[in-house]
GULUMKOL-968428 format. One record per residue (C-alpha): x, y, z. Coordinates in steps of 0.5 Angstrom, whole numbers, plus 500, padded with zeros to 3 digits. Layout:
SITE  c1  c2  c3
SITE   X   Y   Z
...
end
This chain:
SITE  c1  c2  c3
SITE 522 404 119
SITE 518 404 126
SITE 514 398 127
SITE 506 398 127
SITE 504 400 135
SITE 498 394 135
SITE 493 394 141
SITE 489 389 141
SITE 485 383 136
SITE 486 377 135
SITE 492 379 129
SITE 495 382 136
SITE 495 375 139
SITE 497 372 133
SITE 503 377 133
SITE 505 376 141
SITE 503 368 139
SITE 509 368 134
SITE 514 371 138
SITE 514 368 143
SITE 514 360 138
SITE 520 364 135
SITE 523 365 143
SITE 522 358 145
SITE 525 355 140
SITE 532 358 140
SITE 531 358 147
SITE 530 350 146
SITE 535 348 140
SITE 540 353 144
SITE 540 348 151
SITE 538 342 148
SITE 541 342 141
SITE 540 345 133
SITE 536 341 129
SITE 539 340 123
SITE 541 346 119
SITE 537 348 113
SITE 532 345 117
SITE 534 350 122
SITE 535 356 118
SITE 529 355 115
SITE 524 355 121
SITE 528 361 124
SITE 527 365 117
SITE 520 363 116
SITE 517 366 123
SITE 522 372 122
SITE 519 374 115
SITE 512 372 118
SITE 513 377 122
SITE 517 383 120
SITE 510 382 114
SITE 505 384 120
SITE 510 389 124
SITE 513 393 120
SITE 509 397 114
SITE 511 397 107
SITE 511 404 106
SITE 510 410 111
SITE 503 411 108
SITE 501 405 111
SITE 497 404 117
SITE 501 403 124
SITE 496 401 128
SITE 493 395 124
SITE 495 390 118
SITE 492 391 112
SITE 491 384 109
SITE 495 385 103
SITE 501 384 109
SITE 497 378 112
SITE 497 375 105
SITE 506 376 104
SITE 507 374 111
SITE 502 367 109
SITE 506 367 104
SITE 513 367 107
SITE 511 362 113
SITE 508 357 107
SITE 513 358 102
SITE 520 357 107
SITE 515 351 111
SITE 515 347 104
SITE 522 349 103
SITE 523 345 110
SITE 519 339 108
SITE 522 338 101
SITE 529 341 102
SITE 533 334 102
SITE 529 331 096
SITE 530 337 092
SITE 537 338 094
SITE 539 330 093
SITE 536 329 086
SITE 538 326 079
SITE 534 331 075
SITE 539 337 072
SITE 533 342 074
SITE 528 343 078
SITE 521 343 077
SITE 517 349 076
SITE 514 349 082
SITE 519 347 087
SITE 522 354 081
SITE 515 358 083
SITE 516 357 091
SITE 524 359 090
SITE 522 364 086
SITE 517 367 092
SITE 521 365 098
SITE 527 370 095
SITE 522 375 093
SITE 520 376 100
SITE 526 376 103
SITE 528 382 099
SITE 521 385 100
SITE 522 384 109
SITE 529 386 108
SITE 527 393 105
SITE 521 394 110
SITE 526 392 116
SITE 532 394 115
SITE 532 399 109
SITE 534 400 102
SITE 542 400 103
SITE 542 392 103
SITE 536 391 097
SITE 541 395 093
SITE 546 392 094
SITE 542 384 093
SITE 540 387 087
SITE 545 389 084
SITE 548 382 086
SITE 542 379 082
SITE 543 383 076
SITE 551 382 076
SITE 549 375 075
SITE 544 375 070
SITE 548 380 066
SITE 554 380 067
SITE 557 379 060
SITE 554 386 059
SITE 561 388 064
SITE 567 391 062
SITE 574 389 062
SITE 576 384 068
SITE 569 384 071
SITE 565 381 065
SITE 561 374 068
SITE 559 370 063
SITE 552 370 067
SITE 547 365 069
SITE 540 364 068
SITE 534 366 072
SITE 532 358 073
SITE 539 356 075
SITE 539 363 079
SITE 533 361 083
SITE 535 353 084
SITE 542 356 087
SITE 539 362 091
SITE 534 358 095
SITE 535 351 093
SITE 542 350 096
SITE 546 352 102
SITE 550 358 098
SITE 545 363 099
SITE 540 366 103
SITE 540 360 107
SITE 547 358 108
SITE 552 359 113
SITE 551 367 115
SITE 543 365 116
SITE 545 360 121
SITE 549 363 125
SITE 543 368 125
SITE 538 362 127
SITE 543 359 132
SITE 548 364 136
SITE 546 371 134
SITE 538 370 136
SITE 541 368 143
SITE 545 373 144
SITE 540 378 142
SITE 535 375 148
SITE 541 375 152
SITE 541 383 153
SITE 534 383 152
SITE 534 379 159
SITE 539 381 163
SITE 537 388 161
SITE 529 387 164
SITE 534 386 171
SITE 536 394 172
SITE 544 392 168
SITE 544 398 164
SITE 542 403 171
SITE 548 399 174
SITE 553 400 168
SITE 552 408 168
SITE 552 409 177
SITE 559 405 176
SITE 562 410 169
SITE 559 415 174
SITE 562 414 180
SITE 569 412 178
SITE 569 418 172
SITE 564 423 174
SITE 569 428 179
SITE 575 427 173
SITE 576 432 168
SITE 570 433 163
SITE 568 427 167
SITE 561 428 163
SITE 564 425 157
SITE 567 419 161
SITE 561 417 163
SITE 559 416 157
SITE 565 413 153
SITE 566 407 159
SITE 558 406 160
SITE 557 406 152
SITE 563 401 152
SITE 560 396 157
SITE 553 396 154
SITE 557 395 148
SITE 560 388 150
SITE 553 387 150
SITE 549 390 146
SITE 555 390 141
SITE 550 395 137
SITE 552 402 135
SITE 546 405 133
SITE 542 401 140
SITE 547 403 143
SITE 546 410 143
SITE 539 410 143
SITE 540 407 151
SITE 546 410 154
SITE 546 416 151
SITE 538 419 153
SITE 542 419 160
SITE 550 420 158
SITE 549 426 154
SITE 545 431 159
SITE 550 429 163
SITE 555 432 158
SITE 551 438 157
SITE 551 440 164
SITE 559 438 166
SITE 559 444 160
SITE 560 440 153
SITE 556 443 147
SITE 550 438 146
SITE 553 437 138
SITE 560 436 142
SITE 556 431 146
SITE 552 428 141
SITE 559 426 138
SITE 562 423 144
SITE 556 419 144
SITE 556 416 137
SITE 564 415 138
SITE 564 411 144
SITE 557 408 142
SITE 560 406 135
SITE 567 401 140
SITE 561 396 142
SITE 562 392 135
SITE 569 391 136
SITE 569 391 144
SITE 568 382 146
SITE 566 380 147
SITE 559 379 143
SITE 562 384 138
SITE 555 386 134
SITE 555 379 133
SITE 559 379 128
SITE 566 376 132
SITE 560 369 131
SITE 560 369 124
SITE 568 371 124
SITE 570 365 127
SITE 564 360 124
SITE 567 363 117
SITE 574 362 118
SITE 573 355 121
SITE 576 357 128
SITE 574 357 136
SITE 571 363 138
SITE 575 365 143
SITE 580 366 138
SITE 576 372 135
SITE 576 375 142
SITE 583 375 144
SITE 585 378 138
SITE 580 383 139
SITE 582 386 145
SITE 587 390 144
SITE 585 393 139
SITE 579 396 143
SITE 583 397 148
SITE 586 402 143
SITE 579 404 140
SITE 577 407 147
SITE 584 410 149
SITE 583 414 143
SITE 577 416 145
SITE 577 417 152
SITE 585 423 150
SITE 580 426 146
SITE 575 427 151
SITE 581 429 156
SITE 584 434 152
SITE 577 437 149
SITE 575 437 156
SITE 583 441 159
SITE 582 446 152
SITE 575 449 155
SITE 577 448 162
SITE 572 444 165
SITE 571 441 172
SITE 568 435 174
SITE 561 433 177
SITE 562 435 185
SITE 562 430 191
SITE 555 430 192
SITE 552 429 185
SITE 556 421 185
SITE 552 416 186
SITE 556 410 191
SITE 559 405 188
SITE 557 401 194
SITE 550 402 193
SITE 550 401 186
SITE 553 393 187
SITE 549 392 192
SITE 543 393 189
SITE 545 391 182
SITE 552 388 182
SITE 549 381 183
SITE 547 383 176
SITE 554 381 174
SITE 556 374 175
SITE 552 372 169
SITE 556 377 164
SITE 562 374 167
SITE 559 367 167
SITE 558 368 160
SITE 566 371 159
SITE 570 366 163
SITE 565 360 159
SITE 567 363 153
SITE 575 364 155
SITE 573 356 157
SITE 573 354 149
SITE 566 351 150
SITE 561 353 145
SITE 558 360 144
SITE 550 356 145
SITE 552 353 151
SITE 555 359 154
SITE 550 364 152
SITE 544 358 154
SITE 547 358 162
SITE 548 365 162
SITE 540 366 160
SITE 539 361 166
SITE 544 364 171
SITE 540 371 170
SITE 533 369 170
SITE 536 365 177
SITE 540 370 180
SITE 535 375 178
SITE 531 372 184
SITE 535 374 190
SITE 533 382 190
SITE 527 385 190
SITE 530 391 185
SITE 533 385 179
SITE 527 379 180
SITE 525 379 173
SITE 517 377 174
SITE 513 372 170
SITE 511 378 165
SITE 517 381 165
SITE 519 373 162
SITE 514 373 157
SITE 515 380 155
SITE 522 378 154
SITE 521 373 150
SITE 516 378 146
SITE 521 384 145
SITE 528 379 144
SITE 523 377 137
SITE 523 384 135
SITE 530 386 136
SITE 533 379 132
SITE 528 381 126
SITE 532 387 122
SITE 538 383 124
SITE 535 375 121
SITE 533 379 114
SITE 540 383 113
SITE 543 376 115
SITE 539 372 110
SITE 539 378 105
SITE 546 378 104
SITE 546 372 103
SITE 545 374 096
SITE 552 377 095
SITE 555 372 099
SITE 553 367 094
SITE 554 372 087
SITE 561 373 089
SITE 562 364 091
SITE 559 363 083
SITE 562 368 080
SITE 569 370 082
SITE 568 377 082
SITE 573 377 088
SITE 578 375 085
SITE 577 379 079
SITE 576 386 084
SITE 583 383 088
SITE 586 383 080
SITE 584 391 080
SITE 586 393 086
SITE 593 390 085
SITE 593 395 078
SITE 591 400 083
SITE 596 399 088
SITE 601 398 083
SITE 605 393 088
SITE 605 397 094
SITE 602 394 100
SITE 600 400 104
SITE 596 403 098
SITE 593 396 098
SITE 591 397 106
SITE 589 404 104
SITE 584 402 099
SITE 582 397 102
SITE 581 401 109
SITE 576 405 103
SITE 571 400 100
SITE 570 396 106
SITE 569 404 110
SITE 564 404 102
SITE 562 397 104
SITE 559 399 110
SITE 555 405 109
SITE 548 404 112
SITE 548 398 114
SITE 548 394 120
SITE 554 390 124
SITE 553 384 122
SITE 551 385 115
SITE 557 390 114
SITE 562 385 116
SITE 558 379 112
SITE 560 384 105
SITE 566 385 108
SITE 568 379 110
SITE 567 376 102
SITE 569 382 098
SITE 575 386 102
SITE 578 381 106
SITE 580 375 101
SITE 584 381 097
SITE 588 382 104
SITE 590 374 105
SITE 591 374 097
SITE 595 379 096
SITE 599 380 102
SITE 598 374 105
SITE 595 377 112
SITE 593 372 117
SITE 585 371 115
SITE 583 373 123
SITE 587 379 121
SITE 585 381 115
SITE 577 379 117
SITE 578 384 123
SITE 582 389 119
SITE 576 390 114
SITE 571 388 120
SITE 574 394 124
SITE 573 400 118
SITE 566 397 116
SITE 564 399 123
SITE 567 405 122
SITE 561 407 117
SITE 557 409 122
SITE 561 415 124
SITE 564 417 118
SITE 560 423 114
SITE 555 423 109
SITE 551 417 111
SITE 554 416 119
SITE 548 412 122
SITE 551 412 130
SITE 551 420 129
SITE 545 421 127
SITE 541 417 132
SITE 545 422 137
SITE 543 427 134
SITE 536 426 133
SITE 537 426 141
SITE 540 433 142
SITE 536 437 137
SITE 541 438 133
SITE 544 438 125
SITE 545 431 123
SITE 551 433 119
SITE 555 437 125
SITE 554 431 129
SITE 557 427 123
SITE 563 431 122
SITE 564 433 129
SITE 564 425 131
SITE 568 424 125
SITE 574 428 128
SITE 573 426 135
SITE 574 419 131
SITE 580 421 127
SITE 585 416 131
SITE 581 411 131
SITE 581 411 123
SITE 589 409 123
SITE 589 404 129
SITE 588 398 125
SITE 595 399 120
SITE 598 399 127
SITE 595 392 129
SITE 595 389 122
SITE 604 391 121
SITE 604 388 128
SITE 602 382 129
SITE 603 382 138
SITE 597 386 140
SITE 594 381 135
SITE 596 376 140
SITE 600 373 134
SITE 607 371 136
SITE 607 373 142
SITE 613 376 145
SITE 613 382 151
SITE 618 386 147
SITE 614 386 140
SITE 606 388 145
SITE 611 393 149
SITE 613 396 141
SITE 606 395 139
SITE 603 399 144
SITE 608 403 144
SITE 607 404 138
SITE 599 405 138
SITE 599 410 143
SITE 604 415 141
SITE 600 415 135
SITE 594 417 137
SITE 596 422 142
SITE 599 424 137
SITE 593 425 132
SITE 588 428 138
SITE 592 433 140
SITE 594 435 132
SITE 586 435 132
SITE 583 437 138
SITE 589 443 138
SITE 591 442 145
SITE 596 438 149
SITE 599 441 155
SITE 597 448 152
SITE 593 450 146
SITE 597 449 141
SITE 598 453 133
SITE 600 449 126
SITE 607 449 127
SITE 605 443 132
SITE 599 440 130
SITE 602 439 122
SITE 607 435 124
SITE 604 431 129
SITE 598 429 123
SITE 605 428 119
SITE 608 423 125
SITE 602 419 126
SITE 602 418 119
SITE 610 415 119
SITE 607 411 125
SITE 602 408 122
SITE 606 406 115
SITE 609 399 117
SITE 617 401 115
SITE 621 400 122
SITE 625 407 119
SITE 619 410 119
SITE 615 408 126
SITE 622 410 129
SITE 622 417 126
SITE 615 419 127
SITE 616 416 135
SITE 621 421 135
SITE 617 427 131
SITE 611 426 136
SITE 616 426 142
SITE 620 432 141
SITE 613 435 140
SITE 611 434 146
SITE 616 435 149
SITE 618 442 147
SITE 610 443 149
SITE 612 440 157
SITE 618 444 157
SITE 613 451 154
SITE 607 449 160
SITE 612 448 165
SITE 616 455 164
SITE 609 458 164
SITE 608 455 171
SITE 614 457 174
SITE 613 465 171
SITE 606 465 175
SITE 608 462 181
SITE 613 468 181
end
């Protein structure tokens, strides 16, 4: 839902007041320390919800461009009611009484009842079906059949556990909300006020825009390098793609086609460190590790991702015949860094700080002040006063979907600690399974693709993170970091997978083009990426554990025959066109290689080789007779 577009009047100052609070103070506790956390968590919550009730409407009926006064009651409420919660918390939290009093029960109640309500305005059905669902299992779950059955829990004792304590909506997911997430929002919001986005896309230009399909290209290493900041799939799209995919439509693309590669590349920056859509903060808060031991394992992995994109592009590029963009259609390089490239060294600052091992807050807090002093020494990067302020405005706003869905998962992340419901649906999958531990891969692979559908990156990994990933550590006794990035990677892959396949349809609103064409077509372009997490998860080296030269040249040996041979296969094409005979038993070699078993990788290696050989001999005899 769009937010309101209000001009003027004292609830418009109320409104650029309350942003730039809620800026100044993650600003503040980032560079000068956090305040305790439930205090922390509760004051960031309080102006979020305070502010999603003014900007965004309950229904698409309401007015856009004021605030009726039922909305200004919610926000009051949400900003009285988590202030309470912040004053009494420990007193509360620390009693003797076996229950709470029934107003510390009514304020509870309040403060959850709005956090759904922001969360259906700000981020959409999806995540309140989903907390509602949680609540319902929780009260009623002896009502469940079989090894679901809950022996369920009052309302009272459901308010006291869900707002009076740290196991809920105001646990650990909501502060690392109210902590890194916050700054790392600003972050890409400042440096983006320098002009970095026009540099990203003159360099992905520059150095691809006179290969083959060069268009596609651009857009595939632009939307990666906006995604190591934005990390974004659906933002991401939106930015890069308004210039990557006219770009693709002139070098001679389809714009459903275009769309696709968009939505594809744009879906890698949530697994691209080294922000990761936030999520690689949570991860590492969650599994109790250093940060950069999330990137590292990471980097491979998306590596792969956009290798596999980038095949698809070439070979749908060398099936059609396109050229690149000619010589005089280039920008320079030159001139895009000396203009912009200043612009950078904080983005490397920000890596070479986290690669350091010092805290996500102090890195993203020196990058903040490198840019804002950087940006001074050129006319075309310096950010003014108003362009500050208006940073402080907008890094707000964008952090407010993101906060709800934060909070509002809260509520399963707090179902399935007092119920043991993941537990119970590892026992299921067990029976599924029958013992088999690729068929568990596999089933896992499809609840957390389920799990991730309509919703953001940072709520997607969340509900994957508590219900998909400690089967995989349970049952087949995968390391936790593997197991998290393993579920992490097909919840984001939700995006582009049809029929709910957000990343698509933003692309395809910006085309003009049917959402479900973009989605399938995305889905295919995709297709390789699909299989990518069973060849790092069976091998541990590209994961960057137990680590040996031989075992990272077999894993990545590994990984790209595997997705070359799953593109050609799709796309029909390797050094020629190719018919059934050759795509079926390419699918079938992928498939060998992505099982785990070392007979079958050796045998699918050799089916996808013989292939694309037999095709290279083919290509070079049809050479030779023409150059006869």
């Amino acid at each position: 839902m769009k937010i309101r577009n209000i001009r003027e009047g004292f609830v418009k100052k109320v409104l650029i007041t309350a942003c730039i609070i809620l800026s100044l103070f993650h600003l503040y506790t980032a560079g000068f320390g956090l305040l305790p956390p439930m205090q922390q968590r509760v004051f960031h919550l309080a102006f979020i919800l305070f502010l999603v009730f003014l900007l965004f409407p309950a229904t698409t009926r309401s007015p856009k461009d004021r605030v009726p006064w039922y909305d200004i009651i919610l926000a009051i409420a949400a900003l009285a009611s988590n202030f309470y919660i912040f004053f009494v918390f420990d007193y509360v939290a620390f009693r003797f009484d076996i229950s709470i009093s029934f107003t510390n029960f009514l304020i509870g109640m309040v403060a959850l009842l709005l956090i759904i309500e922001a969360t259906r305005r700000a981020v959409g059905k999806e995540l309140v079906i989903l907390c509602v669902i949680s609540i319902l299992y929780m009260l009623f779950g002896y009502l469940f059949p079989g090894f679901l059955r809950y022996r369920g829990m009052s309302l009272v004792r459901l308010v006291e556990y869900m707002a009076w304590s740290t196991d809920g909506p105001y646990g650990i997911v909501l502060q690392v909300s109210a902590s890194y997430i916050f700054t790392f929002i600003y972050f890409g919001v400042l440096i983006s006020k320098t002009g970095i986005g026009e540099l990203f896309n003159d360099l992905a230009v520059a150095i691809f825009g006179r290969t083959r399909g060069g268009g596609a290209k651009v857009s595939v290493f632009a939307s990666g390098l906006m995604g190591t900041i934005s990390g974004i799939a659906v933002a991401n799209v939106a930015t890069t793609g308004s210039f990557t995919i006219p770009l693709m439509k002139k070098s001679g693309y389809s714009p459903t086609f275009a769309a696709a590669v968009e939505a594809v590349s744009s879906t890698g920056g949530q697994i691209m460190p080294p922000i990761m859509g936030a999520s690689a903060f949570i991860m590492a808060g969650i599994l109790g590790i250093p940060y950069v031991h999330v990137i590292k394992a990471a980097v491979i992995p998306a590596l792969l991702y956009y290798f596999a994109v980038f095949l698809a592009v070439d070979l749908r590029a060398l099936a059609i015949g396109l050229k690149g963009l000619k010589k005089e259609d280039l920008p320079s390089i030159k001139k895009a860094l000396r203009e912009r490239g200043l612009m950078l060294i904080p983005v490397i600052l920000l890596v070479a700080l986290l690669i350091r091992g010092f805290s996500p807050l102090f890195c993203v807090f020196y990058s903040i002040v490198a840019t804002l002093v950087i940006s001074v020494f050129n006319k075309k990067t310096r950010i003014s006063l108003k362009d500050f302020m208006n940073s402080l405005i907008e890094g707000a706003q964008k952090a407010l979907s993101v906060a709800t869905a934060c909070a509002v998962v809260g509520f399963t992340v707090g179902m399935i600690g007092a119920t043991g419901l993941g537990m119970a649906l590892g026992d299921g999958i067990i029976s599924l399974a029958g013992d088999n531990s690729f068929i568990c891969l596999i089933l896992i692979a499809i609840v957390s693709l389920i799990l991730g559908t309509g919703l953001p990156p940072t709520a997607c990994y969340i509900v994957v993170a508590v219900i998909a990933a400690p089967i995989l550590i349970r049952l087949l006794e995968i390391r936790p970091l593997m197991a998290h990035l393993f579920v992490y990677y097909y919840g984001m892959l939700a995006v582009i997978t049809p029929p709910v396949a957000l990343a698509s349809f933003t692309a395809a609103g910006l085309v003009g083009e049917s959402p479900y064409k973009v989605g399938w077509e995305a889905f295919k372009l995709g297709a390789p990426a699909y299989v990518i997490p069973f060849v790092f998860i069976t091998s541990p080296a590209l994961m960057l554990f137990d680590v040996t030269i031989g075992g990272i040249l077999f894993g990545l040996f590994r990984g790209i025959i595997m997705v070359v041979a799953i593109a050609a296969s799709l796309q029909g094409f390797i050094f020629d066109k190719i018919g059934y005979f050759s795509r079926i038993p390419l699918f079938i070699s992928a498939i060998l290689i992505m099982y785990s078993s070392t007979w079958s990788n050796i045998a699918g290696i050799i089916i996808a080789l013989a292939v694309l050989f037999i095709h290279f001999l083919m290509m070079k005899s049809i050479t030779n007779l023409q150059k006869e």
